[in-house]
C-alpha positions as CSV (number, residue, x, y, z in Angstrom):
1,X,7.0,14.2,13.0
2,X,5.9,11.0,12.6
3,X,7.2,8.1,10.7
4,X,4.2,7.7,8.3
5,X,4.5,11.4,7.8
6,X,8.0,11.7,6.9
7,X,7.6,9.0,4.2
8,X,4.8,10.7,3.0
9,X,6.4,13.8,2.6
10,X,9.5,11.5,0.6
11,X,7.1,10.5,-1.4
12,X,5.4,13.6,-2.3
13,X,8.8,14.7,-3.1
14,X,10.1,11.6,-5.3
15,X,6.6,11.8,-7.2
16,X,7.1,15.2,-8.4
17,X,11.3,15.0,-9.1
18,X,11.0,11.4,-10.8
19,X,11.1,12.2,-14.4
20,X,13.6,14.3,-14.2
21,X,15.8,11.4,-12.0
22,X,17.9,9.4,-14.3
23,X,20.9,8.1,-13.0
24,X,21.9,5.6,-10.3
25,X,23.8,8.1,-8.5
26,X,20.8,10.4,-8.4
27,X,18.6,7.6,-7.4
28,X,21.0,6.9,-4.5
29,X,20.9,10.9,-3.2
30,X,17.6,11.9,-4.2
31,X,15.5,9.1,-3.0
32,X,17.2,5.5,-1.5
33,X,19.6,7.9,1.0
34,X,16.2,10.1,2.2
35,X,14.8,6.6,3.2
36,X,17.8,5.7,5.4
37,X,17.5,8.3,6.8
38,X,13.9,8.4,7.8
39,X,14.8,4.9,9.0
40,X,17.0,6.7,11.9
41,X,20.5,6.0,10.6
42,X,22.9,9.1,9.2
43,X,24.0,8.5,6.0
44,X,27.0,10.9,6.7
45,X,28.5,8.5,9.2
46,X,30.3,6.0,7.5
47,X,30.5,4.0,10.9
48,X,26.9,3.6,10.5
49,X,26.1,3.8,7.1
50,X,29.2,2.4,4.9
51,X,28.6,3.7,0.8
52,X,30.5,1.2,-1.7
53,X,31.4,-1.4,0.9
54,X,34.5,-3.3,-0.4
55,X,35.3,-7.3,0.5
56,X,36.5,-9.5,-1.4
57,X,34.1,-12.7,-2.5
58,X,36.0,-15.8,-3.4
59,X,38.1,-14.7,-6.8
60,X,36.4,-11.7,-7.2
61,X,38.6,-8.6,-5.7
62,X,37.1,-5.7,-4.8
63,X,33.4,-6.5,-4.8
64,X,31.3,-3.6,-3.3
65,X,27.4,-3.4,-2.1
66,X,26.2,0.1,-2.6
67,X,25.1,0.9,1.0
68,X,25.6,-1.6,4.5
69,X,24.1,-0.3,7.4
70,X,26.2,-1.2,10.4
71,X,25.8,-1.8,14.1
72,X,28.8,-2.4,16.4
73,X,30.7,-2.3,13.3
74,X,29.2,-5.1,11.3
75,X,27.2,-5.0,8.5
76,X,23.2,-6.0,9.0
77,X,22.0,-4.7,6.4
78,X,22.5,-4.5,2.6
79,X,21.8,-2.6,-0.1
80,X,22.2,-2.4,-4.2
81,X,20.9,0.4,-5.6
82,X,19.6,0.4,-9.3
83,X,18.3,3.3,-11.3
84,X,15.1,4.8,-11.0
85,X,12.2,2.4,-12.4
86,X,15.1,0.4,-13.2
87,X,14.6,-4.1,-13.5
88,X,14.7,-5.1,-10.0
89,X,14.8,-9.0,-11.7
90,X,16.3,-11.5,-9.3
91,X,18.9,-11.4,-11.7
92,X,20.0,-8.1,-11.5
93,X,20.8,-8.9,-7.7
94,X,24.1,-10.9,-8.3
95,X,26.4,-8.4,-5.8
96,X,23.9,-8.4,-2.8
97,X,23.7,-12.2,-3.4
98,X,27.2,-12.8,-3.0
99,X,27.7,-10.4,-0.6
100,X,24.8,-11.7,2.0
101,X,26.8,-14.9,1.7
102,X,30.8,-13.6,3.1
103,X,28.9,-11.4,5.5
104,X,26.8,-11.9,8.8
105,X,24.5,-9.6,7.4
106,X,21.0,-11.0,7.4
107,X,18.9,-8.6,5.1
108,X,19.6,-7.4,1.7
109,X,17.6,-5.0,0.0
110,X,17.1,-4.7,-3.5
111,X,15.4,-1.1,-4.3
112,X,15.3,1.1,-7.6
113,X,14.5,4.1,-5.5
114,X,10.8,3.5,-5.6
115,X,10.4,-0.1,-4.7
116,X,12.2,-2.1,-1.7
117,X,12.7,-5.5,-2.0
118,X,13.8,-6.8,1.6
119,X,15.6,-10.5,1.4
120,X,16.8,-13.0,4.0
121,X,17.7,-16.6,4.4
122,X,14.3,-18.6,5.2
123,X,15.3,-21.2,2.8
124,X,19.1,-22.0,3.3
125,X,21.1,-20.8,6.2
126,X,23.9,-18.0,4.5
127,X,22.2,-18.1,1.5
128,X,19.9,-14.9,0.4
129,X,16.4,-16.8,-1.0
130,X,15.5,-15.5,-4.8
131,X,12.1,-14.4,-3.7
132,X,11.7,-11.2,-1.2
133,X,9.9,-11.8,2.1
134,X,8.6,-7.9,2.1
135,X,8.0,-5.3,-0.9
136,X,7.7,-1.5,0.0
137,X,6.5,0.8,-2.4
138,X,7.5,4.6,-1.5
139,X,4.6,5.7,-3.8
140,X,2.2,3.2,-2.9
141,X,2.0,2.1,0.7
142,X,-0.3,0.9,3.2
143,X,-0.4,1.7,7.0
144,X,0.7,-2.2,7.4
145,X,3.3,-1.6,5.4
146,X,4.7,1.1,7.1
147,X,4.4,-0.9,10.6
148,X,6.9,-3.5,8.5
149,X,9.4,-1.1,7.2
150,X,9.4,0.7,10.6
151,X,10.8,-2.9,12.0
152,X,14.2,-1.7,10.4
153,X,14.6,1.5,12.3
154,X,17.6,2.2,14.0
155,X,15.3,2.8,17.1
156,X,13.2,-0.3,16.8
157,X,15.4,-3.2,14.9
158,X,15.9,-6.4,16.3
159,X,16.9,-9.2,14.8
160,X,14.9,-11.5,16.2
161,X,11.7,-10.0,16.0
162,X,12.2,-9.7,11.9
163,X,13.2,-12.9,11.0
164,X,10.1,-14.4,13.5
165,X,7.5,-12.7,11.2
166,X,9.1,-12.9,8.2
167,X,8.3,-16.3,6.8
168,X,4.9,-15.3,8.0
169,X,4.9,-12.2,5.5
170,X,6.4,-13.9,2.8
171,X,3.7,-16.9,2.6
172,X,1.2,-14.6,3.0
173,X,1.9,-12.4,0.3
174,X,2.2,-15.5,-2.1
175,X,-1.4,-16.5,-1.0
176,X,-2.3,-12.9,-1.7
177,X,-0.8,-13.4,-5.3
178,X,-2.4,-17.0,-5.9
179,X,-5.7,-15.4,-4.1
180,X,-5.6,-12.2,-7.1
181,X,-4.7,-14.5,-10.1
182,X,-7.7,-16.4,-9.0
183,X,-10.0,-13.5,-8.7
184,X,-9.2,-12.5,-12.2
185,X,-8.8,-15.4,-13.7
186,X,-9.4,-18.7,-11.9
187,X,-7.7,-21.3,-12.4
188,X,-9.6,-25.0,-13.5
189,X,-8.4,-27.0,-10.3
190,X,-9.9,-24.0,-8.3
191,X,-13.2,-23.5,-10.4
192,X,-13.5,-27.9,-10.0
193,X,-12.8,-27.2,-6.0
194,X,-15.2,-24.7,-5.5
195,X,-17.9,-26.1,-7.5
196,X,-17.5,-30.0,-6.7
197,X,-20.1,-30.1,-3.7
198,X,-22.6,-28.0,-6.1
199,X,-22.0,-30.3,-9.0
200,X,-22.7,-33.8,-6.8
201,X,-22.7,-36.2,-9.6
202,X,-22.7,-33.8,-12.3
203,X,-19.5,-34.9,-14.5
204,X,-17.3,-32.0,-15.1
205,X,-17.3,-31.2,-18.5
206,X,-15.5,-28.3,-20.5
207,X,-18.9,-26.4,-21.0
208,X,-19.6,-26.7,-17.2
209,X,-16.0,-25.5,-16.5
210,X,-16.5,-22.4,-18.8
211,X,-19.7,-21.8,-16.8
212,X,-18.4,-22.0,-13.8
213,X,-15.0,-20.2,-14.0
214,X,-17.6,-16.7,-14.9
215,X,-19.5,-18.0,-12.1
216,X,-16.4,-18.2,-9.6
217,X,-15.0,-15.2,-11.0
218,X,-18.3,-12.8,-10.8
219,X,-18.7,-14.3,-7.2
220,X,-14.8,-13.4,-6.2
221,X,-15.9,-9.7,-7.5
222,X,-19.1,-9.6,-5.3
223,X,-17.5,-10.9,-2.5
224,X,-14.9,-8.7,-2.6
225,X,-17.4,-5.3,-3.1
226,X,-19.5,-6.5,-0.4
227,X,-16.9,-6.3,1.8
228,X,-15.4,-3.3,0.9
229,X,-19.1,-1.8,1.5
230,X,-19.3,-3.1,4.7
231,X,-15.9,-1.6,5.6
232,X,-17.4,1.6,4.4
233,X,-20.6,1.7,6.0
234,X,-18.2,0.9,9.3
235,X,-16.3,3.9,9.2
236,X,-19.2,6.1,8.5
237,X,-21.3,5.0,11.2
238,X,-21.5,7.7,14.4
239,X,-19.2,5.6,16.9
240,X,-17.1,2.7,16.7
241,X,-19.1,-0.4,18.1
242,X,-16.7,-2.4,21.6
243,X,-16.5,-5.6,21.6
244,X,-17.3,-6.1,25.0
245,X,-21.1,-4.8,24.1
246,X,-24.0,-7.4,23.8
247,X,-25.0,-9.1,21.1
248,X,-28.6,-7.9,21.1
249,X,-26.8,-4.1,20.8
250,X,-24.8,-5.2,17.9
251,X,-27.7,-6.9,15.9
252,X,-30.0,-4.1,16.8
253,X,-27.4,-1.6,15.4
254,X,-26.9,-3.5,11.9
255,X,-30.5,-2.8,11.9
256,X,-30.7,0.1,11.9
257,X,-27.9,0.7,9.5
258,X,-29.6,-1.5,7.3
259,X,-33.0,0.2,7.5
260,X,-31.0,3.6,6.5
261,X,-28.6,2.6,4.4
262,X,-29.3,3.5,0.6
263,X,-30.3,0.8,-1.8
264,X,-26.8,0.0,-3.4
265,X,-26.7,-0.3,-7.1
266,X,-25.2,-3.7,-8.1
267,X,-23.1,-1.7,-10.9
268,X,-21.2,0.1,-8.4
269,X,-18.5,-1.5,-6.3
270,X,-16.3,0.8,-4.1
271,X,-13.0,-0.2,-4.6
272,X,-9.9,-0.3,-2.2
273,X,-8.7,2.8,-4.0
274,X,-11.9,4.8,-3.2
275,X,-12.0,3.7,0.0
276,X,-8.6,4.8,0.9
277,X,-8.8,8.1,-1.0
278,X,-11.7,8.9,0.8
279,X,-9.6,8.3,4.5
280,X,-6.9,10.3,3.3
281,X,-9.7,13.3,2.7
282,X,-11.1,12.7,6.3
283,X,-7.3,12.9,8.0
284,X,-6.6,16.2,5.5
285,X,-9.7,17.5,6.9
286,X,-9.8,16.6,10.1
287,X,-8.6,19.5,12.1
288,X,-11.7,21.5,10.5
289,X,-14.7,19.2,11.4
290,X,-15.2,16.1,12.8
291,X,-14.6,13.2,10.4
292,X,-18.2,11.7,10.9
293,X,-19.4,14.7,8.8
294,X,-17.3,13.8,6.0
295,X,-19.1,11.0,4.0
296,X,-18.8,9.3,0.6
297,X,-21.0,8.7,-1.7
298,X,-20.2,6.4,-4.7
299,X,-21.8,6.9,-8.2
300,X,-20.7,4.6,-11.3
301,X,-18.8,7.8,-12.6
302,X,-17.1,8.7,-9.8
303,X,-17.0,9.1,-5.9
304,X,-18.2,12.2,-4.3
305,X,-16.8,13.2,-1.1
306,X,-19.5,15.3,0.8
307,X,-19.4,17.7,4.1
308,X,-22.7,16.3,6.1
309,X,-23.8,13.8,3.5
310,X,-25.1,16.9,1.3
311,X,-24.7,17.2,-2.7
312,X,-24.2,20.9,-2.7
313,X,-21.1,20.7,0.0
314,X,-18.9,18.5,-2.3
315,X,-15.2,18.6,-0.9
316,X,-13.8,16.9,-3.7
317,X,-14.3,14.0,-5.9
318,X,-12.2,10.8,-6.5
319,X,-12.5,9.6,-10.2
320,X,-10.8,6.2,-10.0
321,X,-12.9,4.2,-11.9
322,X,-9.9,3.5,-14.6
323,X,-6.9,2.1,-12.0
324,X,-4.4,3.0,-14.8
325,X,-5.3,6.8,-14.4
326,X,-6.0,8.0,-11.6
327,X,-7.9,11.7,-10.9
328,X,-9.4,13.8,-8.6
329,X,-11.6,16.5,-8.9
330,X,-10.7,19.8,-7.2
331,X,-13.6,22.8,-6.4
332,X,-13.4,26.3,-6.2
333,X,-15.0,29.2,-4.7
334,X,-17.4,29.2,-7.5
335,X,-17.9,25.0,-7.6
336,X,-16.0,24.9,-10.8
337,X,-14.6,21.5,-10.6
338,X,-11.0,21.5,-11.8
339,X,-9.4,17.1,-12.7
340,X,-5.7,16.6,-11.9
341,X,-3.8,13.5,-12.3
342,X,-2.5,11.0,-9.5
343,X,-0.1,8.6,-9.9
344,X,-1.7,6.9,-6.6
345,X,-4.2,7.6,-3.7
346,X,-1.2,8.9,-1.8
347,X,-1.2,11.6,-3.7
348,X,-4.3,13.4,-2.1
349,X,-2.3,14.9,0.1
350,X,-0.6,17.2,-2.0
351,X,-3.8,19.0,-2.8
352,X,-4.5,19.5,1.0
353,X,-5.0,22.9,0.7
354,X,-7.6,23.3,-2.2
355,X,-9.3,20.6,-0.3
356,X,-9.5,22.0,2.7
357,X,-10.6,25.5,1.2
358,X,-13.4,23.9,-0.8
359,X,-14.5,22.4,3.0
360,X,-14.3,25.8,5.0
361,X,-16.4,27.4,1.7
362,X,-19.7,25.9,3.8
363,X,-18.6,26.4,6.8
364,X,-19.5,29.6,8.7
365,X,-16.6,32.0,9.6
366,X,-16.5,30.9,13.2
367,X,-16.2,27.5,12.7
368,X,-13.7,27.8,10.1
Protein backbone atom coordinates (compact mmCIF):
# COMPACT_ATOMS: atom_id res chain seq x y z
CA UNK A 1 0.00 0.00 0.00
CA UNK A 2 1.17 3.14 -0.60
CA UNK A 3 2.27 5.92 1.63
CA UNK A 4 -0.52 8.49 0.61
CA UNK A 5 -2.87 5.66 1.16
CA UNK A 6 -1.94 4.54 4.46
CA UNK A 7 -2.28 8.13 5.82
CA UNK A 8 -5.39 8.38 4.23
CA UNK A 9 -6.70 5.46 5.78
CA UNK A 10 -5.18 7.12 9.44
CA UNK A 11 -7.02 9.72 8.75
CA UNK A 12 -10.32 8.25 7.86
CA UNK A 13 -9.80 6.53 11.08
CA UNK A 14 -8.85 9.57 13.46
CA UNK A 15 -11.78 11.63 11.79
CA UNK A 16 -14.36 9.26 12.95
CA UNK A 17 -12.73 8.17 16.71
CA UNK A 18 -11.78 12.00 17.43
CA UNK A 19 -14.61 12.98 19.67
CA UNK A 20 -14.48 10.34 21.54
CA UNK A 21 -10.31 10.83 22.07
CA UNK A 22 -9.61 12.74 25.12
CA UNK A 23 -6.51 12.09 26.77
CA UNK A 24 -2.83 12.47 26.03
CA UNK A 25 -2.27 8.89 26.43
CA UNK A 26 -5.00 8.13 23.90
CA UNK A 27 -3.70 10.68 21.57
CA UNK A 28 -0.30 8.97 21.76
CA UNK A 29 -1.86 5.22 20.80
CA UNK A 30 -4.68 6.09 18.80
CA UNK A 31 -3.25 8.59 16.43
CA UNK A 32 0.66 10.17 16.94
CA UNK A 33 2.01 6.18 17.37
CA UNK A 34 -0.11 5.04 13.84
CA UNK A 35 1.92 7.93 12.15
CA UNK A 36 5.31 6.49 13.23
CA UNK A 37 4.55 3.82 12.20
CA UNK A 38 3.43 4.64 8.70
CA UNK A 39 6.68 6.54 8.77
CA UNK A 40 8.55 2.87 8.75
CA UNK A 41 9.74 2.82 12.31
CA UNK A 42 8.15 0.12 15.03
CA UNK A 43 6.95 1.68 17.82
CA UNK A 44 7.47 -1.60 19.77
CA UNK A 45 11.20 -1.45 19.50
CA UNK A 46 12.48 0.66 22.01
CA UNK A 47 15.92 0.69 20.18
CA UNK A 48 14.20 2.47 17.50
CA UNK A 49 11.47 4.20 18.93
CA UNK A 50 12.37 5.26 22.74
CA UNK A 51 8.64 6.30 24.74
CA UNK A 52 9.44 8.78 27.77
CA UNK A 53 13.12 9.41 26.92
CA UNK A 54 14.91 10.40 30.18
CA UNK A 55 18.22 12.83 30.35
CA UNK A 56 18.82 15.14 32.48
CA UNK A 57 18.94 19.08 31.29
CA UNK A 58 21.07 21.26 33.37
CA UNK A 59 19.26 21.23 37.11
CA UNK A 60 16.40 19.65 35.95
CA UNK A 61 16.55 15.65 36.81
CA UNK A 62 14.64 13.41 34.98
CA UNK A 63 13.44 15.40 32.05
CA UNK A 64 11.65 13.16 29.42
CA UNK A 65 10.44 13.81 25.56
CA UNK A 66 7.51 11.72 24.88
CA UNK A 67 8.78 9.74 21.84
CA UNK A 68 12.78 10.01 20.15
CA UNK A 69 13.21 8.12 17.18
CA UNK A 70 16.67 6.59 17.07
CA UNK A 71 19.26 5.52 14.55
CA UNK A 72 22.47 3.86 15.57
CA UNK A 73 21.32 4.48 18.91
CA UNK A 74 21.03 8.29 18.93
CA UNK A 75 18.11 10.23 19.06
CA UNK A 76 17.23 12.21 15.59
CA UNK A 77 14.13 12.90 16.13
CA UNK A 78 11.81 14.31 18.78
CA UNK A 79 8.61 14.34 19.87
CA UNK A 80 6.05 15.93 22.61
CA UNK A 81 2.79 14.81 22.42
CA UNK A 82 -0.24 16.98 23.57
CA UNK A 83 -3.88 16.08 23.75
CA UNK A 84 -6.10 15.91 20.99
CA UNK A 85 -6.89 19.52 19.55
CA UNK A 86 -4.87 20.49 22.39
CA UNK A 87 -2.61 24.45 22.17
CA UNK A 88 0.27 23.57 20.17
CA UNK A 89 1.61 27.44 21.33
CA UNK A 90 5.31 27.77 21.16
CA UNK A 91 4.95 27.80 24.63
CA UNK A 92 3.65 24.74 25.30
CA UNK A 93 6.98 23.30 23.73
CA UNK A 94 9.29 23.98 26.74
CA UNK A 95 10.53 20.03 27.03
CA UNK A 96 11.31 19.50 23.25
CA UNK A 97 13.12 22.89 23.46
CA UNK A 98 15.35 21.84 26.10
CA UNK A 99 15.76 18.64 24.99
CA UNK A 100 16.81 19.57 21.08
CA UNK A 101 19.42 21.53 22.92
CA UNK A 102 21.51 18.37 25.25
CA UNK A 103 20.82 16.20 22.32
CA UNK A 104 22.25 15.79 18.67
CA UNK A 105 18.84 15.42 17.59
CA UNK A 106 18.08 17.86 14.81
CA UNK A 107 14.11 17.71 14.56
CA UNK A 108 11.54 18.07 17.03
CA UNK A 109 8.07 17.75 16.48
CA UNK A 110 5.38 19.28 18.24
CA UNK A 111 1.94 17.43 17.22
CA UNK A 112 -1.57 17.18 19.15
CA UNK A 113 -2.38 14.12 17.17
CA UNK A 114 -3.84 16.00 14.31
CA UNK A 115 -1.32 18.60 13.54
CA UNK A 116 2.69 18.10 13.12
CA UNK A 117 4.75 20.87 13.81
CA UNK A 118 8.41 19.80 12.45
CA UNK A 119 11.30 22.22 14.17
CA UNK A 120 15.05 22.54 13.52
CA UNK A 121 17.85 24.92 14.00
CA UNK A 122 17.95 27.44 10.92
CA UNK A 123 18.43 30.23 13.19
CA UNK A 124 21.02 29.28 15.97
CA UNK A 125 23.17 26.28 15.72
CA UNK A 126 21.74 23.78 18.92
CA UNK A 127 19.02 25.86 19.44
CA UNK A 128 15.29 24.71 18.19
CA UNK A 129 13.91 28.06 16.29
CA UNK A 130 10.26 29.15 17.82
CA UNK A 131 8.67 29.02 14.37
CA UNK A 132 8.22 25.42 12.52
CA UNK A 133 9.85 25.02 9.17
CA UNK A 134 6.92 22.36 8.10
CA UNK A 135 3.10 21.88 9.40
CA UNK A 136 1.32 18.52 8.48
CA UNK A 137 -2.20 18.19 8.97
CA UNK A 138 -3.43 14.34 9.15
CA UNK A 139 -6.99 15.65 8.23
CA UNK A 140 -6.05 18.07 5.86
CA UNK A 141 -3.12 17.37 3.53
CA UNK A 142 -1.87 17.98 0.22
CA UNK A 143 0.04 15.54 -2.18
CA UNK A 144 3.16 18.15 -1.50
CA UNK A 145 2.72 17.64 1.78
CA UNK A 146 2.88 14.19 1.86
CA UNK A 147 6.19 14.27 -0.51
CA UNK A 148 7.64 16.42 2.83
CA UNK A 149 6.54 14.21 5.57
CA UNK A 150 7.65 11.10 3.49
CA UNK A 151 11.38 12.85 3.86
CA UNK A 152 11.18 11.41 7.47
CA UNK A 153 10.75 7.82 6.68
CA UNK A 154 12.85 5.36 8.04
CA UNK A 155 13.47 4.26 4.30
CA UNK A 156 14.12 7.64 2.82
CA UNK A 157 15.57 10.08 5.75
CA UNK A 158 18.65 11.86 5.36
CA UNK A 159 19.82 14.45 7.10
CA UNK A 160 21.17 16.35 4.63
CA UNK A 161 18.61 16.33 2.19
CA UNK A 162 15.97 17.86 5.09
CA UNK A 163 17.84 20.49 6.45
CA UNK A 164 18.87 21.67 2.51
CA UNK A 165 15.08 22.32 1.83
CA UNK A 166 14.06 23.33 4.83
CA UNK A 167 14.79 26.99 5.07
CA UNK A 168 13.32 26.88 1.64
CA UNK A 169 9.90 25.55 3.14
CA UNK A 170 9.86 27.59 5.94
CA UNK A 171 10.20 31.11 3.94
CA UNK A 172 7.84 30.01 1.67
CA UNK A 173 5.21 29.19 3.85
CA UNK A 174 5.63 32.73 5.50
CA UNK A 175 5.25 34.38 2.04
CA UNK A 176 2.20 32.11 1.65
CA UNK A 177 0.87 33.64 5.08
CA UNK A 178 1.87 37.36 4.19
CA UNK A 179 0.43 36.49 0.44
CA UNK A 180 -3.30 35.24 2.25
CA UNK A 181 -3.42 38.22 4.81
CA UNK A 182 -3.07 40.34 1.82
CA UNK A 183 -5.68 38.70 -0.23
CA UNK A 184 -8.19 39.22 2.44
CA UNK A 185 -7.20 42.13 3.73
CA UNK A 186 -4.42 44.14 2.21
CA UNK A 187 -2.37 45.83 3.91
CA UNK A 188 -1.69 50.03 3.08
CA UNK A 189 2.06 49.76 2.14
CA UNK A 190 0.90 46.93 -0.33
CA UNK A 191 -2.39 48.68 -1.64
CA UNK A 192 0.34 52.16 -2.09
CA UNK A 193 2.88 49.46 -3.89
CA UNK A 194 0.59 48.05 -6.23
CA UNK A 195 -1.12 51.13 -7.14
CA UNK A 196 1.85 53.72 -7.28
CA UNK A 197 2.67 53.38 -11.17
CA UNK A 198 -1.40 53.72 -11.73
CA UNK A 199 -1.63 56.74 -9.47
CA UNK A 200 1.53 58.74 -11.30
CA UNK A 201 1.16 61.97 -9.65
CA UNK A 202 -1.95 61.30 -8.00
CA UNK A 203 -1.28 62.10 -4.15
CA UNK A 204 -2.28 59.22 -2.02
CA UNK A 205 -5.00 60.21 -0.05
CA UNK A 206 -7.14 58.11 2.54
CA UNK A 207 -10.23 58.08 0.12
CA UNK A 208 -7.85 56.81 -2.68
CA UNK A 209 -6.41 54.22 -0.24
CA UNK A 210 -10.01 52.99 0.71
CA UNK A 211 -10.67 52.72 -3.07
CA UNK A 212 -7.95 50.96 -3.77
CA UNK A 213 -7.53 48.41 -1.00
CA UNK A 214 -11.40 46.95 -2.56
CA UNK A 215 -9.73 47.36 -5.83
CA UNK A 216 -6.58 45.22 -4.78
CA UNK A 217 -8.51 42.95 -2.85
CA UNK A 218 -11.38 42.17 -5.67
CA UNK A 219 -8.36 41.85 -8.09
CA UNK A 220 -6.43 39.16 -5.58
CA UNK A 221 -9.98 37.18 -5.70
CA UNK A 222 -10.18 37.27 -9.64
CA UNK A 223 -6.77 36.37 -10.00
CA UNK A 224 -6.90 33.71 -7.94
CA UNK A 225 -10.46 32.23 -9.63
CA UNK A 226 -9.01 32.63 -12.90
CA UNK A 227 -6.47 30.48 -12.16
CA UNK A 228 -8.07 27.99 -10.48
CA UNK A 229 -10.38 27.87 -13.82
CA UNK A 230 -7.59 27.47 -15.88
CA UNK A 231 -6.28 24.58 -13.75
CA UNK A 232 -9.63 23.08 -14.23
CA UNK A 233 -10.20 23.47 -17.78
CA UNK A 234 -6.52 21.67 -17.78
CA UNK A 235 -7.46 18.57 -16.27
CA UNK A 236 -10.57 18.16 -18.14
CA UNK A 237 -9.15 18.53 -21.46
CA UNK A 238 -8.80 14.96 -23.65
CA UNK A 239 -4.85 14.63 -23.23
CA UNK A 240 -2.21 16.35 -21.44
CA UNK A 241 -0.47 18.87 -23.80
CA UNK A 242 4.13 17.97 -23.90
CA UNK A 243 6.16 20.50 -23.79
CA UNK A 244 8.29 19.53 -26.40
CA UNK A 245 5.04 20.33 -28.93
CA UNK A 246 5.05 23.62 -31.00
CA UNK A 247 3.86 26.68 -30.21
CA UNK A 248 1.42 26.98 -33.06
CA UNK A 249 -0.16 23.41 -31.49
CA UNK A 250 -0.44 24.90 -28.23
CA UNK A 251 -2.13 28.27 -29.25
CA UNK A 252 -4.31 26.41 -31.71
CA UNK A 253 -5.47 24.14 -28.77
CA UNK A 254 -6.27 27.15 -26.28
CA UNK A 255 -8.42 27.90 -29.14
CA UNK A 256 -10.27 25.65 -29.36
CA UNK A 257 -10.85 25.24 -25.70
CA UNK A 258 -11.76 28.70 -25.76
CA UNK A 259 -14.24 28.46 -28.53
CA UNK A 260 -16.04 25.44 -26.43
CA UNK A 261 -15.64 26.38 -23.22
CA UNK A 262 -18.99 27.72 -21.47
CA UNK A 263 -19.43 31.36 -20.81
CA UNK A 264 -18.22 31.46 -17.07
CA UNK A 265 -20.41 33.42 -14.72
CA UNK A 266 -18.34 36.12 -12.86
CA UNK A 267 -20.34 34.95 -9.56
CA UNK A 268 -18.92 31.68 -9.58
CA UNK A 269 -15.32 31.00 -8.66
CA UNK A 270 -14.15 27.31 -8.22
CA UNK A 271 -12.32 27.15 -5.27
CA UNK A 272 -9.29 24.96 -4.25
CA UNK A 273 -11.67 22.89 -2.27
CA UNK A 274 -13.87 22.08 -5.28
CA UNK A 275 -11.17 21.49 -7.29
CA UNK A 276 -9.61 18.97 -5.15
CA UNK A 277 -12.95 17.24 -4.17
CA UNK A 278 -13.64 16.80 -7.60
CA UNK A 279 -9.81 14.81 -8.11
CA UNK A 280 -10.58 12.83 -5.25
CA UNK A 281 -14.09 11.67 -7.20
CA UNK A 282 -12.08 10.95 -10.48
CA UNK A 283 -9.26 8.67 -8.43
CA UNK A 284 -12.51 6.96 -6.44
CA UNK A 285 -13.86 6.34 -9.80
CA UNK A 286 -11.26 5.61 -11.74
CA UNK A 287 -11.13 1.91 -12.00
CA UNK A 288 -14.85 2.13 -13.52
CA UNK A 289 -14.26 4.65 -16.47
CA UNK A 290 -11.84 6.71 -17.65
CA UNK A 291 -11.36 9.95 -15.73
CA UNK A 292 -11.83 12.24 -18.90
CA UNK A 293 -15.58 11.22 -18.58
CA UNK A 294 -15.84 12.55 -15.27
CA UNK A 295 -16.33 16.37 -15.45
CA UNK A 296 -17.37 19.18 -13.16
CA UNK A 297 -19.58 21.53 -13.48
CA UNK A 298 -19.74 24.51 -11.11
CA UNK A 299 -23.10 26.34 -10.28
CA UNK A 300 -23.24 29.27 -7.47
CA UNK A 301 -25.06 26.64 -5.21
CA UNK A 302 -22.98 23.92 -5.57
CA UNK A 303 -20.69 21.75 -7.82
CA UNK A 304 -22.00 18.92 -9.79
CA UNK A 305 -19.88 16.09 -10.59
CA UNK A 306 -21.14 14.51 -13.92
CA UNK A 307 -20.39 11.02 -15.87
CA UNK A 308 -19.81 12.42 -19.63
CA UNK A 309 -20.59 16.01 -18.92
CA UNK A 310 -24.48 15.01 -18.71
CA UNK A 311 -27.03 16.56 -15.97
CA UNK A 312 -28.98 13.35 -15.61
CA UNK A 313 -25.64 11.15 -14.78
CA UNK A 314 -24.76 13.14 -11.59
CA UNK A 315 -22.15 11.13 -9.44
CA UNK A 316 -22.33 13.24 -6.63
CA UNK A 317 -22.19 16.83 -5.72
CA UNK A 318 -19.71 18.91 -3.62
CA UNK A 319 -21.62 21.72 -1.66
CA UNK A 320 -18.63 23.73 -0.34
CA UNK A 321 -19.62 27.02 -0.85
CA UNK A 322 -19.57 27.75 3.19
CA UNK A 323 -15.63 26.55 4.03
CA UNK A 324 -16.79 26.26 7.68
CA UNK A 325 -19.19 23.30 6.69
CA UNK A 326 -18.39 21.34 4.38
CA UNK A 327 -21.10 18.67 2.50
CA UNK A 328 -21.53 16.42 -0.18
CA UNK A 329 -24.39 15.23 -1.81
CA UNK A 330 -24.85 11.51 -2.13
CA UNK A 331 -27.50 9.72 -4.94
CA UNK A 332 -29.32 6.74 -4.92
CA UNK A 333 -30.81 4.31 -7.20
CA UNK A 334 -33.80 6.54 -7.39
CA UNK A 335 -31.61 10.05 -7.67
CA UNK A 336 -32.65 10.97 -4.25
CA UNK A 337 -29.94 13.09 -3.25
CA UNK A 338 -28.91 12.32 0.37
CA UNK A 339 -26.17 15.73 2.20
CA UNK A 340 -23.59 14.41 4.77
CA UNK A 341 -21.07 16.41 6.51
CA UNK A 342 -17.15 16.66 5.90
CA UNK A 343 -14.82 17.89 8.11
CA UNK A 344 -12.49 18.26 4.85
CA UNK A 345 -12.16 17.28 1.16
CA UNK A 346 -10.34 14.28 2.38
CA UNK A 347 -13.14 12.92 3.48
CA UNK A 348 -14.61 11.91 0.00
CA UNK A 349 -13.16 8.91 0.29
CA UNK A 350 -15.08 7.45 2.90
CA UNK A 351 -18.20 7.51 0.80
CA UNK A 352 -16.40 5.58 -2.07
CA UNK A 353 -18.83 3.17 -2.39
CA UNK A 354 -22.17 5.17 -2.67
CA UNK A 355 -20.15 7.12 -5.17
CA UNK A 356 -19.18 4.62 -7.15
CA UNK A 357 -22.70 2.91 -7.15
CA UNK A 358 -24.37 6.17 -8.20
CA UNK A 359 -21.58 6.00 -11.32
CA UNK A 360 -22.23 2.24 -12.42
CA UNK A 361 -26.29 3.19 -12.09
CA UNK A 362 -25.63 4.66 -15.99
CA UNK A 363 -23.42 2.42 -16.95
CA UNK A 364 -24.55 -0.72 -18.87
CA UNK A 365 -23.98 -4.07 -17.04
CA UNK A 366 -21.00 -4.90 -19.11
CA UNK A 367 -19.10 -2.04 -18.59
CA UNK A 368 -19.77 -2.04 -14.98
Amino acid sequence: MDFIDQLRILASRIANTRSVIQTEEATKNAMIMPLIQILGYNVFDPLEVTPELVADVGTKKGEKVDYAILKDGKPIILFECKKAGGDLSINHAGQLFRYFHVTEARFGVLTNGLVYRFFTDLEQPNKMDEKPFFEFNILDFKERDVEELKKFAKAAFDLETILTTANELKYTRAIQTRLNEWMVSPSEDFVRLVSSELLGSKRFTPAIRDQFTLITRRAFEQLLGEKINERLKGAMAPESISLQEPAPAIQQLKAELDAAAPSVDPQIVTSSEELEGFHIVRAIVRGLVPTKRVVMRDAQSYCAILLDDNNRKPICRLRFNNREKLRLGLFNEKKDEEVVSLESPDDIYNFAAQIQSALKSYLPQAEG
